[in-house]
C-alpha positions as CSV (number, residue, x, y, z in Angstrom):
1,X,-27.4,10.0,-15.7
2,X,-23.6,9.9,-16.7
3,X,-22.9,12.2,-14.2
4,X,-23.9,9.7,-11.7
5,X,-22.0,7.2,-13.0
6,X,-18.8,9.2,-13.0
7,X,-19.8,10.2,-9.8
8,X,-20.1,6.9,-8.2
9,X,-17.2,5.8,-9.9
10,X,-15.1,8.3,-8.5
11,X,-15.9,7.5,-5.2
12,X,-15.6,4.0,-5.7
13,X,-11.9,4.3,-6.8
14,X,-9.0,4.0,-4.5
15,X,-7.6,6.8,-3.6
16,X,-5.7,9.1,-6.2
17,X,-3.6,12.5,-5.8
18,X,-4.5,12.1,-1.9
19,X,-3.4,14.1,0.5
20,X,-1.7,11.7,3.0
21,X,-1.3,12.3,6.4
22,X,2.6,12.5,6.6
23,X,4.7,13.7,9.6
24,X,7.3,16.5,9.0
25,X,10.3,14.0,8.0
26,X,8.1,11.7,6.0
27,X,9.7,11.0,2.6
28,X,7.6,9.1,0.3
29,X,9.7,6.5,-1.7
30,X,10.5,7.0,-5.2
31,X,10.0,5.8,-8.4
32,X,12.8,3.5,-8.1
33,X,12.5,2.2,-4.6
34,X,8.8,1.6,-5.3
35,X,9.6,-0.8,-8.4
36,X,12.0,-2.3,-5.9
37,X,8.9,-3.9,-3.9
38,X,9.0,-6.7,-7.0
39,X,10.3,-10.0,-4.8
40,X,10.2,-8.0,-1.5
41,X,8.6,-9.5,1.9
42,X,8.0,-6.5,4.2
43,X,7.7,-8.0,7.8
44,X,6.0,-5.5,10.0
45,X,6.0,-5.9,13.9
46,X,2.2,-7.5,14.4
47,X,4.4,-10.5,12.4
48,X,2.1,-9.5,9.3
49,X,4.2,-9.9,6.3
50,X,3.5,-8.1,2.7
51,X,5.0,-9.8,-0.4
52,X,5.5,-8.2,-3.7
53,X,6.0,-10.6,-6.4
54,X,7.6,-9.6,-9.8
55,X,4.2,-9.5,-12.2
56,X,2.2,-7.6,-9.5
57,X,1.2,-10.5,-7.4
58,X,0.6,-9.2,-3.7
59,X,0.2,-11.6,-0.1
60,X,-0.2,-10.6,3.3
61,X,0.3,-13.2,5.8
62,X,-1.2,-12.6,9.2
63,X,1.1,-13.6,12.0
64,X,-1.8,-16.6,12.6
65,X,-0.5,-18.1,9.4
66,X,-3.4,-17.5,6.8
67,X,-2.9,-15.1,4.2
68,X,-5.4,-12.7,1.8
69,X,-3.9,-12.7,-1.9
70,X,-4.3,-10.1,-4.9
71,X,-2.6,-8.1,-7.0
72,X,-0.8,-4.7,-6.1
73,X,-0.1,-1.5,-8.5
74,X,1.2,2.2,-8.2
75,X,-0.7,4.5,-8.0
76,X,0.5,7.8,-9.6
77,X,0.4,9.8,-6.5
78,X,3.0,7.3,-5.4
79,X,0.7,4.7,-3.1
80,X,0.4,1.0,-3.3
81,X,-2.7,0.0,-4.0
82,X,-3.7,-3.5,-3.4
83,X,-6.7,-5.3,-4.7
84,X,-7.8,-8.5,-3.1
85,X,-9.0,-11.6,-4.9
86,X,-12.2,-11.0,-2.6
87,X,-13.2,-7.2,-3.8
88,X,-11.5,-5.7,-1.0
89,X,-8.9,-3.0,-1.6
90,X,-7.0,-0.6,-0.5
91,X,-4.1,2.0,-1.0
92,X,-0.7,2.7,1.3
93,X,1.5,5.2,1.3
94,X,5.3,4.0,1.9
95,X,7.4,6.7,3.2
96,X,10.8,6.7,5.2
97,X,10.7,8.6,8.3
98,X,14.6,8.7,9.8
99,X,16.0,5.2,9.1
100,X,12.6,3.3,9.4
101,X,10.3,2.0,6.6
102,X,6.7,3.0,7.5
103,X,3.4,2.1,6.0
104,X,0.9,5.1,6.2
105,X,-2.7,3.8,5.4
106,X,-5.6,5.6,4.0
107,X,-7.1,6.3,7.8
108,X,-3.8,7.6,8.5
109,X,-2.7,5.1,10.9
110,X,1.6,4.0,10.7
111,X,2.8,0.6,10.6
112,X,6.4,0.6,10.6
113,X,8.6,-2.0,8.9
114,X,10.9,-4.1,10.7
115,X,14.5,-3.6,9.9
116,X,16.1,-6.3,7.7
């Protein structure tokens, strides 16, 4: 019986020590740029915006103007995991690639960051 439980839990958790699907050039931000996300809006180029408030309060705010709020963490494998006030959640990888911010998500699919 527990090792169901640790089973399901497992598979219920975000994801941890993933391999991400990075492109040769990928660099995954570090320590210190991650903890820079604290009073950051990232605008991406759907309009979406991410906001990471000091505490580890987390928006997104769809170009339509409505927004889905939670809280964000790091992961230890270096992802941003967000969890929404409505049980959804989800981890991103942030990496540079060149001179552009990019969001890697868990499918795999890029969203880069507009430049500031």
């Amino acid at each position: 019986m527990t090792r169901y439980l640790i089973l399901a839990l497992l598979t219920a958790s975000p994801i941890v020590a993933a391999e991400w699907p990075t492109k040769p050039g990928d660099v995954p931000l570090s320590s210190a740029e991650l903890d820079a996300l604290a009073g950051r809006t990232l605008t991406f180029y759907d309009d979406g915006q991410s906001k990471f408030s000091a505490g580890g309060a987390y928006s997104f705010t769809y170009a339509s103007g409505e927004s889905a709020f939670g809280t964000y963490s790091i992961a230890d494998d270096g992802s941003v995991c967000i969890a929404y006030r409505n049980g959804f959640s989800r981890c991103d990888l942030y990496v540079r690639s060149g001179k552009r911010l990019v969001l890697i998500d868990e499918k795999g699919d890029r969203y880069p960051v507009r430049s500031e």
